[in-house]
VEXDORO-637210 format. One record per residue: residue number from 1; x, y, z of N, C-alpha, C, O in turn; residue in three letters. Coordinates in steps of 0.001 Angstrom, whole numbers, plus 500000, padded with zeros to 6 digits. Layout:
% VEXDORO-637210
> NUM,X,Y,Z,X,Y,Z,X,Y,Z,X,Y,Z,Ala
...
***
This chain:
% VEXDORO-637210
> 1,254515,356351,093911,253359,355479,093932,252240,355969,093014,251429,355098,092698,Unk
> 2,252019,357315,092479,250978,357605,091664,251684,357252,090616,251080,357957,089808,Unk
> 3,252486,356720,089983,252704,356772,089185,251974,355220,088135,251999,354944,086936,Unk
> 4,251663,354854,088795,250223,353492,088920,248882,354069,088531,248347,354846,089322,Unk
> 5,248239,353743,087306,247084,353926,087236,245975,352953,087524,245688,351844,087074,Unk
> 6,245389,353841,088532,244172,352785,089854,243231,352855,088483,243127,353575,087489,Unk
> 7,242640,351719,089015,241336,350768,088370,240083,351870,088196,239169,351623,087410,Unk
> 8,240104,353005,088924,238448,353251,089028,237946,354331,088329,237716,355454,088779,Unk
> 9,237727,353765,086753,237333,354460,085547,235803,353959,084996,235245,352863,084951,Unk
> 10,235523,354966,084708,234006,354402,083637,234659,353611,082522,235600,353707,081734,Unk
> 11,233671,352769,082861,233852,351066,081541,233526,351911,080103,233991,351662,078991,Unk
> 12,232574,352995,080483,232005,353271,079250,233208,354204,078220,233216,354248,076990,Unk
> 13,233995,354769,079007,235322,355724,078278,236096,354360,077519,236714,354532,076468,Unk
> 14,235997,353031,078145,236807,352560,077583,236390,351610,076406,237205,351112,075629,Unk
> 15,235303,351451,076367,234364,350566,075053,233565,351161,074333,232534,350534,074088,Unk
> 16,233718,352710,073656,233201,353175,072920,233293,353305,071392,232620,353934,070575,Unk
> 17,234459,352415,071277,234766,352023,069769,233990,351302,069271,233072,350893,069981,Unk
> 18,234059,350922,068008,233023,349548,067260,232717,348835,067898,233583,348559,068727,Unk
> 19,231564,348138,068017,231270,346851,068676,230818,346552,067433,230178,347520,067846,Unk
> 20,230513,346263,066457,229534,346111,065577,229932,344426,065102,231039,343889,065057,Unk
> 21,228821,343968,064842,228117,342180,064770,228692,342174,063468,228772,343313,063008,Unk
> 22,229121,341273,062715,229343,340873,061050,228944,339817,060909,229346,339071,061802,Unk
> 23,228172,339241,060026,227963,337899,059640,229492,337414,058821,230322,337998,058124,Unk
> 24,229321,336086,059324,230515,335094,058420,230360,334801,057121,231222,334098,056594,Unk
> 25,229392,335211,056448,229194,335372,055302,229911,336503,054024,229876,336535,052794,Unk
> 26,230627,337463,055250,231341,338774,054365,232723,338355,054403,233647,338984,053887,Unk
> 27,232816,337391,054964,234542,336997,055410,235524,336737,053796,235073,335912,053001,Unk
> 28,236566,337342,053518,236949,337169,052506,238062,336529,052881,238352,335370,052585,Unk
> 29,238783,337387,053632,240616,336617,053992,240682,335532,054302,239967,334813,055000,Unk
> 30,241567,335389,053776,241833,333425,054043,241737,333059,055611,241135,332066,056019,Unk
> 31,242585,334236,056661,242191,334099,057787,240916,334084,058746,240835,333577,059865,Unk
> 32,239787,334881,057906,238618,334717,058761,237901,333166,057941,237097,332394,058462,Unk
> 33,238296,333102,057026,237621,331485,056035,238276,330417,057698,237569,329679,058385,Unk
> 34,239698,330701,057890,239862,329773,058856,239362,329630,060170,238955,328617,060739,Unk
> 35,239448,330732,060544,238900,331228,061691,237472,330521,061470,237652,329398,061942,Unk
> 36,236309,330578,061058,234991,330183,060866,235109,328227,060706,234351,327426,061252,Unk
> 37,236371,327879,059736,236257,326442,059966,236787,325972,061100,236698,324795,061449,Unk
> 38,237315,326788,061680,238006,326222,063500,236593,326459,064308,236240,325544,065052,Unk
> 39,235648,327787,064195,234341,327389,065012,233691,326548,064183,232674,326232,064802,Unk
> 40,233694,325930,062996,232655,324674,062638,233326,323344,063355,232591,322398,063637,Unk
> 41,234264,323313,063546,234678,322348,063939,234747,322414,066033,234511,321558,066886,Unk
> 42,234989,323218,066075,234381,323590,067767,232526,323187,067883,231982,322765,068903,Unk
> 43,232024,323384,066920,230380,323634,066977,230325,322010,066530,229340,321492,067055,Unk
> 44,231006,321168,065810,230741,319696,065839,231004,318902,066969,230512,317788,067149,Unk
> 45,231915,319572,067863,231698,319123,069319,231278,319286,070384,231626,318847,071481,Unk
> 46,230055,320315,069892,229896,320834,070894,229977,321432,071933,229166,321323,072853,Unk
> 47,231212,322324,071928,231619,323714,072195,230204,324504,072519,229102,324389,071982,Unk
> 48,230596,325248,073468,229438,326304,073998,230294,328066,073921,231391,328616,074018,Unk
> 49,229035,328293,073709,229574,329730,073698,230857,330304,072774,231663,331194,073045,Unk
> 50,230746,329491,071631,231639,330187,070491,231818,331606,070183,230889,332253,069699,Unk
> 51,233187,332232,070487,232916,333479,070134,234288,333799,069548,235360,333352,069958,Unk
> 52,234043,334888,068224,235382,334990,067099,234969,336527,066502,234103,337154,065892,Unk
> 53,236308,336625,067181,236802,338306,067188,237829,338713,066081,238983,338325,066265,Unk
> 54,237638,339241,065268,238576,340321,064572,239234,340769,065082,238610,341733,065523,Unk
> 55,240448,340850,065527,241303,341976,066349,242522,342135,065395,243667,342443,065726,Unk
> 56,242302,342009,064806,243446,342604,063574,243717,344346,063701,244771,344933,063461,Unk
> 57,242626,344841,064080,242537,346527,063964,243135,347023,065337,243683,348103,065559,Unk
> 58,242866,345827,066333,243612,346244,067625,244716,345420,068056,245172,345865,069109,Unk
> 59,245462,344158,067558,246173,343681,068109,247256,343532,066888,246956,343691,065704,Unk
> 60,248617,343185,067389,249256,342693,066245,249644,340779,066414,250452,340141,065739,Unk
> 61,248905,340357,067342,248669,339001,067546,248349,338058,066461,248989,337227,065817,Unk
> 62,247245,338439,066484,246605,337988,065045,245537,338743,064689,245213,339820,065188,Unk
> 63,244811,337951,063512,243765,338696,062418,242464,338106,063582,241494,338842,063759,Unk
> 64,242543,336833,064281,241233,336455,064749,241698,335891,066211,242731,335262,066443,Unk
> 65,240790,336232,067043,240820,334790,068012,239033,334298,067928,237981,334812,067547,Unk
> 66,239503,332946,068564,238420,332116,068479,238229,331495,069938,239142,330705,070181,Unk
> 67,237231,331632,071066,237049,331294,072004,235562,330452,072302,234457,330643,071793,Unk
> 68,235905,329659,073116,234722,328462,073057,234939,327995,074809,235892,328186,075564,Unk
> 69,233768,327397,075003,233740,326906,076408,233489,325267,076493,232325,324870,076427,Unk
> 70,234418,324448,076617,233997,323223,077244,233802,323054,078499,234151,323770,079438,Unk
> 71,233064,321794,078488,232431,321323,080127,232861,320645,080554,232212,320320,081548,Unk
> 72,234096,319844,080387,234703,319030,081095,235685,318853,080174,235466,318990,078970,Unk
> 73,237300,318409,080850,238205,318189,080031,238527,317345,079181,239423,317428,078340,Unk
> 74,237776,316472,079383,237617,315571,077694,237180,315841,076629,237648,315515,075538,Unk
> 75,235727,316801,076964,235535,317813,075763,236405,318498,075643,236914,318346,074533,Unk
> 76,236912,319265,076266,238028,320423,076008,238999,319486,075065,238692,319563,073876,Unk
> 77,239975,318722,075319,240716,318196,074656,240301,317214,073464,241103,316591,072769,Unk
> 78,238819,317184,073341,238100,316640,072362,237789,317402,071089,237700,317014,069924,Unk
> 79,237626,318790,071733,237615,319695,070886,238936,320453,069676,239068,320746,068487,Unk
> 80,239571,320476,070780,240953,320664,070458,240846,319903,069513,240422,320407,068472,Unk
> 81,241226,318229,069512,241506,317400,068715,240756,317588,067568,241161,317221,066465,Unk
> 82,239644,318159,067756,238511,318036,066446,238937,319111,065562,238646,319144,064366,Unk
> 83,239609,319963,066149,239821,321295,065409,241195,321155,064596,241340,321635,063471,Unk
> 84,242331,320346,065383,243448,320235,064945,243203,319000,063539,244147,319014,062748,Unk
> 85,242276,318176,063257,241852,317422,062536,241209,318234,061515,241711,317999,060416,Unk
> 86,240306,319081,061476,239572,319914,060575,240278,320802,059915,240246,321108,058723,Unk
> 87,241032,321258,060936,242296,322272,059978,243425,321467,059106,244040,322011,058189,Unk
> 88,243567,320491,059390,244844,319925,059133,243831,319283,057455,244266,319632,056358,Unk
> 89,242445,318309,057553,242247,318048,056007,241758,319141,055041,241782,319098,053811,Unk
> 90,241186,320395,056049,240432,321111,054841,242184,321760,054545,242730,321438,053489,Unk
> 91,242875,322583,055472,243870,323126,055166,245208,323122,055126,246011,324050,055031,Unk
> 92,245354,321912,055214,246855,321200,055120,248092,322119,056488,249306,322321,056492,Unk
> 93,246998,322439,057446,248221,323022,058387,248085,322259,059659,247086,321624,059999,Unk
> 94,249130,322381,060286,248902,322460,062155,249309,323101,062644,250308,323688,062229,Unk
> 95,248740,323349,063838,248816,324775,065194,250459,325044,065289,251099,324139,065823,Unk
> 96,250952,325821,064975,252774,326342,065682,252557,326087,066563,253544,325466,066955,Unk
> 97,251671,326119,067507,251950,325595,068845,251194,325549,069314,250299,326272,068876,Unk
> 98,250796,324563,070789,249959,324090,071282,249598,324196,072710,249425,323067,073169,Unk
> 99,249384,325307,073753,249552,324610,075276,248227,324301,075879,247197,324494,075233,Unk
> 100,248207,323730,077344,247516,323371,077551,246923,322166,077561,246336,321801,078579,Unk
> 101,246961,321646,076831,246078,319840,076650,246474,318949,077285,245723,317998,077067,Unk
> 102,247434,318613,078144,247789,317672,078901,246328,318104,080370,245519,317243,080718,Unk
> 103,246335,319099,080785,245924,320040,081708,244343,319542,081355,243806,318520,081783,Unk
> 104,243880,320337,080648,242448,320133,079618,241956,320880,080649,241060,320287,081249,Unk
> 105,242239,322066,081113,241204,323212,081747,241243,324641,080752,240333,325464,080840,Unk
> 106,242426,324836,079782,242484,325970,079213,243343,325457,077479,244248,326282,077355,Unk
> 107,243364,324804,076637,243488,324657,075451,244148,326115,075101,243436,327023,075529,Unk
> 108,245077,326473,074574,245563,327303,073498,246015,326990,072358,247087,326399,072487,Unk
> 109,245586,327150,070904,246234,326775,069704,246140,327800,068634,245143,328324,068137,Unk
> 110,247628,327997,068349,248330,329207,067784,248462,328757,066017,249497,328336,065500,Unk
> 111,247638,328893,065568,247564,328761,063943,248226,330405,063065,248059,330675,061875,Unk
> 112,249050,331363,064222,249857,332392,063287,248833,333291,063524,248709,333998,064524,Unk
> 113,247807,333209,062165,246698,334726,062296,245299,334328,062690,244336,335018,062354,Unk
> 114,245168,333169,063434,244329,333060,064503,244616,332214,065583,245086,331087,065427,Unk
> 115,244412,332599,066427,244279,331799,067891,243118,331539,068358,242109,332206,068131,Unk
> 116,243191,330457,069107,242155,329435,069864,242026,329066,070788,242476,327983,071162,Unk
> 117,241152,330095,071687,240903,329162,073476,240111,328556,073402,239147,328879,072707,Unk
> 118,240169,326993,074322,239352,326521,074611,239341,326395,076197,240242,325964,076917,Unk
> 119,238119,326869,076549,238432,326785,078280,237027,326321,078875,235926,326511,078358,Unk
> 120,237268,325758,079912,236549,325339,080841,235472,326705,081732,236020,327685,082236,Unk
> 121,234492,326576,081758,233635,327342,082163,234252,328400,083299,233882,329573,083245,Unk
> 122,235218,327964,084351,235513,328486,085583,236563,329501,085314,236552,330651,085753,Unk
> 123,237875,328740,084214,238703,329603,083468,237861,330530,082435,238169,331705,082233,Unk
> 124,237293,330195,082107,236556,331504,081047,235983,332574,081677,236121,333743,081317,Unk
> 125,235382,332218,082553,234811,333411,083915,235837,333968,084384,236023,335011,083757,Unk
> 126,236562,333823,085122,237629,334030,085744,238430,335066,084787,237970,336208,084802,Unk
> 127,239715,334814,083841,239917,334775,082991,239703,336133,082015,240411,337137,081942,Unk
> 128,238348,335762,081226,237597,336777,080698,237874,337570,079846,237554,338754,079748,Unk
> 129,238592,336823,079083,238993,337507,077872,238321,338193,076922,238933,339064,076306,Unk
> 130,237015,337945,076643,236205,338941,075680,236024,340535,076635,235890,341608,076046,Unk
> 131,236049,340432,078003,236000,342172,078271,237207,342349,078282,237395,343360,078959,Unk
> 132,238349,341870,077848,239976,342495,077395,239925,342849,076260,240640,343783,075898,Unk
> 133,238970,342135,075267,239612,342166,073430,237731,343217,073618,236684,342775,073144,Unk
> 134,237805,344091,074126,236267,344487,073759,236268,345448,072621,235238,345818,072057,Unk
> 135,237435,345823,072318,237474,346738,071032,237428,345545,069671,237624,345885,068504,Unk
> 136,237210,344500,069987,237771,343954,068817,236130,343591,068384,235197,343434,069170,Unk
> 137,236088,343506,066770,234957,343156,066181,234661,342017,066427,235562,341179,066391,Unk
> 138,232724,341441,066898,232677,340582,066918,231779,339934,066116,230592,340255,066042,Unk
> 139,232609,338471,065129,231257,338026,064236,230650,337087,064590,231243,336261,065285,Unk
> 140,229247,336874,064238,228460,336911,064757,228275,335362,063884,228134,335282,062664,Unk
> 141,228310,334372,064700,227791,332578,064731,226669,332294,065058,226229,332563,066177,Unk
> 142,225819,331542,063904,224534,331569,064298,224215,329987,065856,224731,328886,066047,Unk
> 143,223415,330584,066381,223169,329779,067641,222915,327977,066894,222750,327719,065701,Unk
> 144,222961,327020,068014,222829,325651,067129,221746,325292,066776,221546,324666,065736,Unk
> 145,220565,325758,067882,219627,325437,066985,218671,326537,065786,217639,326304,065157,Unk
> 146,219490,327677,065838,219008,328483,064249,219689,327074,062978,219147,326241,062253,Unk
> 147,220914,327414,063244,221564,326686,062277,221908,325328,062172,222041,324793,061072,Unk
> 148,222033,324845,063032,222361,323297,063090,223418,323158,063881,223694,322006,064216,Unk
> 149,224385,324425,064446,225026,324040,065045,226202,324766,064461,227139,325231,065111,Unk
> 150,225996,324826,062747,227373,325481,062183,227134,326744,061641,226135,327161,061057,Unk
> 151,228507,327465,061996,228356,328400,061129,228134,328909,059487,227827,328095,058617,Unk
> 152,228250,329748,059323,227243,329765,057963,228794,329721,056937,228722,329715,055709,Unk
***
């Protein structure tokens, strides 16, 4: 039975790597260019709480995820749709795969070297994926009303 490692560690041993903010403005790889037009297109629907992580240095998943909060499942699957539309004219692709959207409480869309939650406030709490990916860099989207809503 010890052979189970119990829960009760300082948070702080375990998030002492980079945290450090980047503007979307340094983004060179084609993957963070996408990554940033999947949150412009989350931020035209009004998506809350956009947040897009680098985890390239910690995961072999992908180069980005992209997480956003809708308020009800029509946004959620509104969003989705808006994103699968934005990617598809600026970049001639669609998601490898898709789950979730029948559901419209948790959106997943797998574009290879970024991924995309979209979740409902209760699943995002719950859930909680940014204190899982906390090693991963996070860049930094300007709020809607600095910017209009989009990222830079």
């Amino acid at each position: 039975m010890s052979d189970y490692f119990q829960g009760d560690f300082p948070l702080q041993s375990v998030s002492v790597m980079k945290s450090t903010v980047r503007s979307p403005v340094g983004i060179e790889e084609v993957s963070g260019k996408l990554a940033v037009t999947i949150a412009e297109a989350a931020s035209d629907r009004k998506a809350g709480d956009i947040l897009l992580l680098r985890v390239a240095d910690v995961s072999y998943l992908a180069d980005y995820f992209v997480m956003m909060t809708g308020y009800s499942r029509v946004q959620v699957r509104a969003i989705a749709q808006a994103i699968e539309d934005k990617v598809e004219s600026e970049w001639q692709r669609r998601p490898l795969r898709t789950e979730g959207k029948a559901e419209g409480s948790w959106v997943l869309q797998d574009y290879g070297e970024v991924i995309v939650h979209i979740m409902m406030p209760k699943e995002r709490e719950f859930y909680n994926l940014e204190a899982f990916w906390v090693h991963a860099e996070r860049i930094s989207l300007p709020k809607s009303d600095e910017g209009g809503g989009k990222p830079i």
